[in-house]
C-alpha positions in Angstrom: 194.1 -4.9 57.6 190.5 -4.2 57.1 187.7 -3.6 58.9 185.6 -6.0 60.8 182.6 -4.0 60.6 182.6 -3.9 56.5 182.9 -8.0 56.4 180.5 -9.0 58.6 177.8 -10.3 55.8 180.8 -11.2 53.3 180.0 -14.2 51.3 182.1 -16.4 49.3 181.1 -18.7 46.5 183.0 -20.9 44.5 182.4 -22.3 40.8 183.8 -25.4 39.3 182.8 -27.4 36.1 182.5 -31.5 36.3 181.1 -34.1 33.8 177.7 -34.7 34.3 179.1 -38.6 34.7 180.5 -37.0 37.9 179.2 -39.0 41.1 179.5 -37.7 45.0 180.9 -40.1 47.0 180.3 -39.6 50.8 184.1 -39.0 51.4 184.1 -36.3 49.5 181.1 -34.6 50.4 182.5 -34.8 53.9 185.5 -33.0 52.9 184.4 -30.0 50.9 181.1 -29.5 53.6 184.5 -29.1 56.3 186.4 -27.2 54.4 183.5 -24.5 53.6 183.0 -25.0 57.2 186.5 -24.2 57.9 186.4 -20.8 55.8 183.4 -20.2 57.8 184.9 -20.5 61.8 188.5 -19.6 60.5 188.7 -17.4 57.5 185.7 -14.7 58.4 183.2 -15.7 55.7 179.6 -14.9 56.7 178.5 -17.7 53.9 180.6 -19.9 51.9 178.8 -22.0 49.1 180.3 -24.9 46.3 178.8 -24.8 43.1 179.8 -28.1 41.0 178.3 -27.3 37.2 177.2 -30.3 35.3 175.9 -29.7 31.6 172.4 -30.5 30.8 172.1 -31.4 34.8 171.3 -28.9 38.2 174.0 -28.0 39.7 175.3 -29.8 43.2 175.7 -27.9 45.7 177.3 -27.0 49.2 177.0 -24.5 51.7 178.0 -23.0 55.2 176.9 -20.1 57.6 177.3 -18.8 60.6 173.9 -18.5 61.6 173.1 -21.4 64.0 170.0 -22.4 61.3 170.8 -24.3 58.0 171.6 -22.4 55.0 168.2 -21.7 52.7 169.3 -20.4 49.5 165.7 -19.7 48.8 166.1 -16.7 51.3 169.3 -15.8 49.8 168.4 -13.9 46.5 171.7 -14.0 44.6 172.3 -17.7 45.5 169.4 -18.8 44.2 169.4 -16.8 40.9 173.0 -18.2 40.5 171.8 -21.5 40.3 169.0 -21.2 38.4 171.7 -19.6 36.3 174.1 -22.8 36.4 171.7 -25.2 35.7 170.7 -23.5 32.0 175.0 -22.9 31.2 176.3 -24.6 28.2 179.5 -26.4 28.0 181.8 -23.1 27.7 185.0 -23.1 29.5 185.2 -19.4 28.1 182.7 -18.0 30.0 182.5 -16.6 33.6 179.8 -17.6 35.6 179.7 -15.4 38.5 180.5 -12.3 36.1 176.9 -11.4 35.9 176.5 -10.9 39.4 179.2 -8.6 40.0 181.5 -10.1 42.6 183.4 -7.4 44.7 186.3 -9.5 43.7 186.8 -12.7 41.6 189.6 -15.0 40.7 190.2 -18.5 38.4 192.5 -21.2 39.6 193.2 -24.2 36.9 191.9 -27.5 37.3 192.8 -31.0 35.5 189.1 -32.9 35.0 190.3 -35.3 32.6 193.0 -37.0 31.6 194.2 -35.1 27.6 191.5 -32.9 28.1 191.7 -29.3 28.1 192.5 -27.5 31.6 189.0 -26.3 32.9 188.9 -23.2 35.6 187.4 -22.9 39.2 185.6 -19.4 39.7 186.2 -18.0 42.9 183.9 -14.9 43.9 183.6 -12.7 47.2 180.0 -11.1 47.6 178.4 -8.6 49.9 181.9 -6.6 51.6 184.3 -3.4 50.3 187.3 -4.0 48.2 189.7 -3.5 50.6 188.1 -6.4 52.6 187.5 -9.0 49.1 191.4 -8.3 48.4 192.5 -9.4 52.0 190.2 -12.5 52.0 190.7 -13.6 48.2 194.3 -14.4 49.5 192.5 -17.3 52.0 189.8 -17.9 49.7 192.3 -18.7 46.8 194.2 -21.5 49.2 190.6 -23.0 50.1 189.7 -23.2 46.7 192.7 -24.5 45.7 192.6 -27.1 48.2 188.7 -27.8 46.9 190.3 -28.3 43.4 192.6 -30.7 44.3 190.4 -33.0 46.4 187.7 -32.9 43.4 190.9 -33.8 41.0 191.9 -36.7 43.5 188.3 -38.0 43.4 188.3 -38.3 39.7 191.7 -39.4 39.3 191.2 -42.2 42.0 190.6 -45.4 38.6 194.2 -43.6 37.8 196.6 -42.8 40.3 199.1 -41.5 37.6 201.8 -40.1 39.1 203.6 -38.4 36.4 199.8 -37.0 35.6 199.6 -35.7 39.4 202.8 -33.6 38.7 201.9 -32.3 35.0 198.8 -30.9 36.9 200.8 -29.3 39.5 203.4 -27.7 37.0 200.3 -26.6 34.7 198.6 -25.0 37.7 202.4 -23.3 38.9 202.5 -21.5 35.2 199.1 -20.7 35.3 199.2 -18.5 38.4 202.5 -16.8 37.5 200.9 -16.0 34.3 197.7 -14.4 35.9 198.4 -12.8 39.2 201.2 -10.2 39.9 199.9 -10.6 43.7 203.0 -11.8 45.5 200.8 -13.1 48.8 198.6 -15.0 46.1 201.0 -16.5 44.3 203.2 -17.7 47.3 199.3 -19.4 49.1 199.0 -21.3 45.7 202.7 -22.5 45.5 203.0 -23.7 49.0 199.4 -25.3 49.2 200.3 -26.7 45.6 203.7 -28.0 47.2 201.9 -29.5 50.0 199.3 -30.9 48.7 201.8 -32.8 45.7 204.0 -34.2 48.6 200.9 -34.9 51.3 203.3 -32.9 53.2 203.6 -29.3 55.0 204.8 -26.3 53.6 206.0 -23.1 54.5 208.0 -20.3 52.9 210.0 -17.9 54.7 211.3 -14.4 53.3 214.3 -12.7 54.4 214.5 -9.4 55.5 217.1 -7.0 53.1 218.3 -4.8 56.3 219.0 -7.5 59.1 218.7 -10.9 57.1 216.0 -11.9 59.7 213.3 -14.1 59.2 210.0 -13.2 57.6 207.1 -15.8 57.8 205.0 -15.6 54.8 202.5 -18.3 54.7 202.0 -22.3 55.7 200.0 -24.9 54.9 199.4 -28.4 55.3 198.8 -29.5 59.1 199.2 -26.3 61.0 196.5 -26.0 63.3 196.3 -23.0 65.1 198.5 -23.0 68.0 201.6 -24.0 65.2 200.3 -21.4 63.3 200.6 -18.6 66.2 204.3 -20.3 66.6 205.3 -19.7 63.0 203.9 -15.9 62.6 206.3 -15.7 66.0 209.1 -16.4 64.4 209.1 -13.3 62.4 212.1 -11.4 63.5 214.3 -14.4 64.6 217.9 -15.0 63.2 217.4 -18.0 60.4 218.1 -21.9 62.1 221.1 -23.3 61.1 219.8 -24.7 58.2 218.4 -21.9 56.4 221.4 -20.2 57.3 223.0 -23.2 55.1 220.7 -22.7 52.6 221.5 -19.1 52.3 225.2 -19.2 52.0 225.0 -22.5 49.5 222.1 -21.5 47.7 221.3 -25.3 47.5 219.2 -28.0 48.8 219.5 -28.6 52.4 217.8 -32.0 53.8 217.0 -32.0 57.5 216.7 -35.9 58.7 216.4 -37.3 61.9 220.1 -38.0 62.1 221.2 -34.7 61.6 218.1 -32.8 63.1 219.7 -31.9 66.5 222.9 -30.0 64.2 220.2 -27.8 61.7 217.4 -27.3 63.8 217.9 -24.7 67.6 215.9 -27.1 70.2 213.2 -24.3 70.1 212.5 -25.3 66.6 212.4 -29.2 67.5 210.2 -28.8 70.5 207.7 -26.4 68.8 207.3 -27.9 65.4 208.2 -31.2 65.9 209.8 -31.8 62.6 211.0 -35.3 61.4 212.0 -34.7 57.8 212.5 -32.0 55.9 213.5 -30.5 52.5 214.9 -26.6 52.3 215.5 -25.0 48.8 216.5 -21.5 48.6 214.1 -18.6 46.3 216.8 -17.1 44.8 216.6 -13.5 42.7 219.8 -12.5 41.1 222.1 -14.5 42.7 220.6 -13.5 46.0 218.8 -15.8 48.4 215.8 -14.1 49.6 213.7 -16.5 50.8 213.8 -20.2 51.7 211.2 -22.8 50.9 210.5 -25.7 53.5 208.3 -29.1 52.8 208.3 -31.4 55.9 207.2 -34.3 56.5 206.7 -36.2 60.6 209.4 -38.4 61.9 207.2 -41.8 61.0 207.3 -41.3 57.2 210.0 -42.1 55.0 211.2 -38.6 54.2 211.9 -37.5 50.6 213.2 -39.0 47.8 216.0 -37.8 44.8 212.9 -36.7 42.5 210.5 -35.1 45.3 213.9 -32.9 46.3 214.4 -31.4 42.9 211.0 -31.2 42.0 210.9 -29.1 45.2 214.1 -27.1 44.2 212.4 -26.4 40.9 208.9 -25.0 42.7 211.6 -23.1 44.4 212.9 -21.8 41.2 209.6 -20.9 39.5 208.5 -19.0 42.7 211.6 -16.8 42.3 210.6 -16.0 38.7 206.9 -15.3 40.1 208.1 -12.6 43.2 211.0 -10.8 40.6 207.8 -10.6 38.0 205.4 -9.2 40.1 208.3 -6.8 41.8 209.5 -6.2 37.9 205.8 -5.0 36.8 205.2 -3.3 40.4 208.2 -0.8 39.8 207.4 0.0 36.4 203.9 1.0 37.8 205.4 3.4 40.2 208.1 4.5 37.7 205.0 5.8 35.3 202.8 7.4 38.4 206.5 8.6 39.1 206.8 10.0 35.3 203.3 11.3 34.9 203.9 13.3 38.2 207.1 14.7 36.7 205.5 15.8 33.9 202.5 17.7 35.6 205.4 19.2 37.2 207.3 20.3 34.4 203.9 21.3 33.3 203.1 23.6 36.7 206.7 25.4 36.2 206.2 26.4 32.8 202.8 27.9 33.4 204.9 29.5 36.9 207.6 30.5 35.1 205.4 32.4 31.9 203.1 34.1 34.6 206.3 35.3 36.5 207.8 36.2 33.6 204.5 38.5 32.3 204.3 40.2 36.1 208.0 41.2 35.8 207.4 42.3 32.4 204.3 44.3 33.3 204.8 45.4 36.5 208.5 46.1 36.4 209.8 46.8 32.6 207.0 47.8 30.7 205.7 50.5 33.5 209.3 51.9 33.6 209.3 52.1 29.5 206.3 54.2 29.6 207.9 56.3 32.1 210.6 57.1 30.1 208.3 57.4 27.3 206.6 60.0 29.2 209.6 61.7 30.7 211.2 62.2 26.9 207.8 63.5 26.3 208.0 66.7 27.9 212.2 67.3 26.5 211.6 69.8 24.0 213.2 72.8 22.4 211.7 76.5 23.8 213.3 79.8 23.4 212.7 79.9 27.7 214.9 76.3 28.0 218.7 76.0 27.6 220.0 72.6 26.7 222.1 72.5 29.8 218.9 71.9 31.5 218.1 68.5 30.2 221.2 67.1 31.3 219.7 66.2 34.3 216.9 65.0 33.0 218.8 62.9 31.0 220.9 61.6 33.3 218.0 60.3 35.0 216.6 58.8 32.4 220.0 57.1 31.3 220.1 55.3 34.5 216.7 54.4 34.5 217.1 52.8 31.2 220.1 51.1 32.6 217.9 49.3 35.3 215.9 48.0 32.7 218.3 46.6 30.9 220.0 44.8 33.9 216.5 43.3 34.8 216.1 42.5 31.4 219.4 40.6 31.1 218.2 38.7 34.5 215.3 37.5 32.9 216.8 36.2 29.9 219.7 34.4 32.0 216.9 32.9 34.0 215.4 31.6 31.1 218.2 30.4 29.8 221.9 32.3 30.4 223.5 33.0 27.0 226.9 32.7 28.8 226.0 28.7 28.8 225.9 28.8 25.1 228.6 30.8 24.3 231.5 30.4 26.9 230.3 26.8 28.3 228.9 25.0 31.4 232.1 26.2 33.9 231.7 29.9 33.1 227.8 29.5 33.6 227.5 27.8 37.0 230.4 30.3 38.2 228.5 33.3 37.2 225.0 31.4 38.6 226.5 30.9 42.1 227.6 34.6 42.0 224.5 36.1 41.4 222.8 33.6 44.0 225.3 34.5 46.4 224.6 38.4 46.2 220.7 38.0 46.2 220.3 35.0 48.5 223.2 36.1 50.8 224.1 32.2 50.8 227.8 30.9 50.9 228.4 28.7 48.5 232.3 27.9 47.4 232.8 26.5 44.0 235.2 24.2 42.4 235.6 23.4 39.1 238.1 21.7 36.8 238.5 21.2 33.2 236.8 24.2 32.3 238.7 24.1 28.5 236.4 21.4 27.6 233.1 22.1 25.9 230.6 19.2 26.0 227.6 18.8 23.8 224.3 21.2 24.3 222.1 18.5 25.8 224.8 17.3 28.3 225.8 21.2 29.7 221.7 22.3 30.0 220.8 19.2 31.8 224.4 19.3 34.5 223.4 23.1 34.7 219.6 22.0 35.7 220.7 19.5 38.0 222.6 22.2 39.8 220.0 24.9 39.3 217.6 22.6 40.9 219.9 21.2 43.7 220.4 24.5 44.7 217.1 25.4 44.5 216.2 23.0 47.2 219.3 23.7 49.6 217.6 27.5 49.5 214.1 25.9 50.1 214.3 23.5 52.3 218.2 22.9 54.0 218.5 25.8 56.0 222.2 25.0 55.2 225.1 27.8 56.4 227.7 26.0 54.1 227.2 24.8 50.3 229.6 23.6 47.8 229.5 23.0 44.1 232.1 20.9 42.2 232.4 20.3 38.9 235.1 18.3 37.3 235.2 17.4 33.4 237.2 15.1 31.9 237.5 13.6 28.9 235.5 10.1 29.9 232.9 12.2 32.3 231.6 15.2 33.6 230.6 14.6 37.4 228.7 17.2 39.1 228.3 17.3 43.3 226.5 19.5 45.4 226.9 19.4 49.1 225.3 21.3 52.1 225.1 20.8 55.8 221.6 21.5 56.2 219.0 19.6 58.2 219.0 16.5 55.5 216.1 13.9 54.8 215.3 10.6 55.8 216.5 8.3 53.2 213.6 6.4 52.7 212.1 9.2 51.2 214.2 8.5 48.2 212.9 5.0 47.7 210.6 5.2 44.4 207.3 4.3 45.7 207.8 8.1 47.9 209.0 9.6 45.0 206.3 12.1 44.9 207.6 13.8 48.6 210.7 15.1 46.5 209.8 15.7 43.1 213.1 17.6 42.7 215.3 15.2 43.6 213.1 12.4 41.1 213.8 15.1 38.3 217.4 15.6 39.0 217.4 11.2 39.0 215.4 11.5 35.8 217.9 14.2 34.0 220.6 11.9 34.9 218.9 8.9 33.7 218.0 10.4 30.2 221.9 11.2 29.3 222.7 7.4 31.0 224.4 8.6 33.9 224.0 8.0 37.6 222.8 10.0 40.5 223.6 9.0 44.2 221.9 11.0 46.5 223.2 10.7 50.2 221.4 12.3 53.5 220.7 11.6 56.6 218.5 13.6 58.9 220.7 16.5 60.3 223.4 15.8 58.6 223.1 17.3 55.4 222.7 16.3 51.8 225.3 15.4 49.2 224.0 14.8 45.6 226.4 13.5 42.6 225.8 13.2 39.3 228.2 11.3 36.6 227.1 11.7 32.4 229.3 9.7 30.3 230.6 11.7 27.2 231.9 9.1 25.0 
C-alpha cells in the first residue's frame, strides 16, 4: 500500500489517436467526462485528463479535478505544453507521446480504430506522485483506460456492429497484454474488464489459495458498485461455493442458471450478489486449478450461449498462460539475484579463506621456522661442548618441527584433504567428522555404506562440500547435542543426509525469493543442482534440520 501523503497532487492523463474524420457525439462525451470523474472520487487521482489526437487538427480534450473550480489547463504547465505538443504530432503510431514529459509511470493498451487497419495504442501516464504510488494506481488507471478504449471503439464501430470484428479485437487486445506486461494484477484488470465489457456482463476472477484451497478475490468489474465490491473483497478466506468447488475438481465449464442456482450457489451468495446467470471456467496451470473465472449476467437476460461459454473457457485458458509466464520470468529473476549473491559469496570465502590461510602461515608456521632457524643457529662444535649436550636441544627442536608439520598437514586437508583424492569420499568424511569431533567437541555418529566404490572427482568434492557446509551450519547456528552423517553409495546413486536436533528454521525461509537468509543452504541446493541431483531440506522450528542430497552416477 502506499502512502496517502505522496499521491495527493497525482495526475493521470491518457493519450489515444483517432481520425481527424472522428466526430463527438454527446453520448459519448457523457461517458468518458464520468468515467474521468469516476477515477477522480474513486481511484485517488488528483487530476485525470483525455487526450484524443487527430492529425493536422487540436487535439479534443477532457478533464476532471478535485478542486471544487473547473479544470484550467492554462494554470497547469505540463497540460498545456502537452497539447500544444499534440496538436503539431504527425501520424506515427511509433512514437510515444507522453515520453517527453517523463511520466513517473506509463503504459500502452491496444485499440482497434478501423476496420483492416493497423492496431493503434492508448498512452496511459501517471504524473506528479513516487513510484511506489504510479505502480499501485497504473493497475486502476489501466482498467479505466481500457474501459475508455472500448467505448471510443464502440462509438466508431456503431455503422458496423460486426460481431466477429468485436471479438478479433478482444483476442488481439488479450495477446497484446500477455506479450507486454509480466504484472500479474495488470494482466488479470485487463482480462476481466475485456471479458466484461465483450459479454456486457460482470466479471470476476478468483484465485485459490495453495495451503487451505480457500478463496482469494482478485479483481471485478462490470456493475459492482461499492457496497458489492466491499462484499466480494469479504469473501477472501471463505471455502469455494459449490460451484467452484465443481469447477475445481472437473476442471470444466460450470453454468450457474436460475434452475439450478439454489444447488451451486450457499444462500449467502444468492442474497448478496444476486446472481441470475452465470458462466465459471477454471485458470488452470499444470493440470492444477488455481483460480476460477466468473462472467454473470442478472436473472432478466437470457444467459449465455454455446459460443460466449467457450469463448469464456478460452479467456480462461490464455489467463493461465499469462499468470505461469509472469510466475516463469518472476523466478528466473530471483534465481539470478539468487546466483549473483552466491557468487559474491564464493567470492567473500576465497578472499576469507587466503587471508586465514596467510595469518596461520605468518603468525603460526613461518615464526616457528625462524625459531628453529635460530635455535640450530647457535648448535655448533667447541672444544668446551660435548655432543651429548645437544640432545636436548634437539629434541626440542624435533618436536617443534613436528607441530609444524601437523599444522601444515591441517591446512592442506582444509584446503583440500589429499585422503579424498587418493582413498575416496567414505575415507574423507570419516576422517573429517574425526577431526571435528576432537576440536569442536561435537557428537556426530557416522554411517556409511559402499565405501569400495570410487565415483568421479566432480561428484566426491561437491557430496564432500555439501557435508562440509551442512556441518558448518549445525556448528554455527543449531546448537544441536546430536548430529548424524550418512552416506550410502550405490551403483545408481550416492545419497548424502545430515541430521541434527538443533533449534531448526522456519521453512519458509527456504522458499527462493528468502534465499539470501541462508546462503548455505542455497549453495548446498546449487551443488546438488549442478551434478542433476536433488536436495530436500526439512526443518521445523525446534525440531531440528535434516538435509538429503541424491547425485545420479549413471
Amino acid at each position: 500500500m502506499f502512502s496517502s501523503e505522496t499521491n495527493t497532487k497525482a495526475e493521470l492523463i491518457l493519450v489515444c489517436r483517432v481520425s481527424p474524420a472522428f466526430k463527438v457525439h454527446k453520448k459519448l462525451e457523457f461517458s468518458l467526462q464520468r468515467i474521468l470523474q469516476n477515477s477522480i472520487d474513486h481511484f485517488e487521482f488528483w487530476r485525470a485528463g483525455l487526450f484524443l489526437v487527430r492529425e493536422g487538427l487540436p487535439p479534443i480534450c477532457w478533464k476532471a479535478t478535485k478542486d471544487k473550480q473547473p479544470l484550467n489547463e492554462e494554470k497547469t504547465v505540463r497540460w498545456s505544453q502537452i497539447r500544444a505538443h499534440l496538436t503539431t504530432v504527425e501520424n506515427n503510431n511509433n512514437q510515444k507521446l507522453l515520453e517527453p514529459f517523463n511520466p513517473v509511470l506509463a503504459t500502452t493498451l491496444p485499440v482497434i480504430l478501423r476496420a483492416a487497419e493497423p492496431v493503434g495504442t492508448m498512452e496511459i501516464g501517471i504524473f506528479n506522485t513516487d513510484m511506489q504510488s504510479a505502480q499501485y494506481m497504473l493497475v486502476k488507471a489501466v482498467s479505466l483506460g481500457r474501459h475508455m478504449a472500448d467505448i471510443i471503439q464502440e462509438s466508431l464501430f456503431q455503422r458496423q456492429k460486426d460481431l466477429h470484428l468485436r471479438k478479433l479485437a478482444v483476442w488481439m487486445e488479450m495477446v497484446n497484454t500477455i506479450s507486454s506486461t509480466l504484472d500479474i494484477i495488470q494482466v488479470l484488470h485487463v482480462v476481466a474488464q475485456l471479458t466484461a465489457d465483450l459479454f456486457a456482463a460482470k466479471s470476476c476472477i478468483y484465485l485459490l489459495d495453495e495451503k487451505d484451497q480457500t478463496l482469494i478475490p482478485a479483481v471485478a468489474v462490470g456493475s459492482y458498485d461499492p457496497d458489492l465490491r466491499k462484499k466480494f473483497k469479504a469473501l477472501r478466506g471463505s471455502k469455494p461455493f459449490p460451484a467452484i468447488t465443481r469447477v475445481i475438481k472437473t476442471q470444466q465449464l460450470v453454468l450457474v442458471t436460475p434452475q439450478n442456482i439454489h444447488r451451486l450457489l450457499t444462500p449467502g451468495i444468492i442474497k448478496d450478489f444476486d446472481y441470475g446467470w452465470m458462466v465459471l471456467a477454471p485458470i488452470i496451470v499444470k493440470d492444477k486449478t488455481i483460480g476460477v473465472m466468473q462472467v454473470d449476467r442478472p436473472r432478466e437476460t437470457m444467459g449465455f450461449d454455446l459460443e460466449e461459454n467457450e469463448i469464456i473457457f478460452a479467456i480462461a485458458r490464455a489467463t493461465a498462460i499469462a499468470m505461469e509466464n509472469a510466475r516463469l520470468i518472476e523466478m528466473l529473476e530471483q534465481k539470478e539475484d539468487l546466483l549473483h549473491q552466491l557468487v559474491n559469496k564464493i567470492i567473500s570465502a576465497q578472499e576469507d579463506e587466503r587471508k586465514r590461510l596467510a595469518a596461520d602461515l605468518h603468525d603460526g608456521i613461518i615464526q616457528s621456522l625462524i625459531a628453529i632457524w635460530y635455535r640450530l643457529q647457535r648448535i655448533k662444535a667447541t672444544p668446551q661442548t660435548s655432543p651429548e649436550n645437544w640432545y636436548d636441544e634437539i629434541s626440542d627442536l624435533t618436536n617443534l618441527l613436528s607441530t609444524q608439520i601437523q599444522d601444515i598437514r591441517r591446512i592442506l586437508f582444509d584446503l583440500r584433504p589429499l585422503i579424498l583424492d587418493n582413498y575416496g569420499l567414505v575415507p574423507a568424511v570419516e576422517s573429517y567428522v574425526q577431526n571435528l569431533q576432537k576440536k569442536h567437541n561435537l557428537p556426530v555418529e557416522v554411517s556409511t555404506t559402499g565405501e569400495e566404490n570410487r565415483l568421479e572427482s566432480n561428484i566426491e568434492v561437491t557430496l564432500f562440500r555439501i557435508m562440509q557446509e551442512a556441518l558448518t551450519n549445525v556448528m554455527k547456528h543449531a546448537r544441536a547435542t546430536e548430529v548424524k552423517v550418512e552416506l550410502d553409495i550405490t551403483e545408481e546413486e550416492a545419497t548424502l543426509r545430515v541430521e541434527d536436533n538443533g533449534t531448526g528454521m522456519d521453512p519458509s525461509l527456504l522458499a527462493t525469493s528468502q534465499a539470501q537468509n541462508c546462503l548455505g543452504l542455497a549453495s548446498i541446493q546449487e551443488r546438488a543442482l549442478l551434478l542433476a541431483g536433488t536436495c530436500n531440506i526439512d526443518s521445523q522450528p525446534g525440531k531440528g534440520t535434516c538435509i538429503s542430497v541424491k547425485i545420479p552416477l549413471n
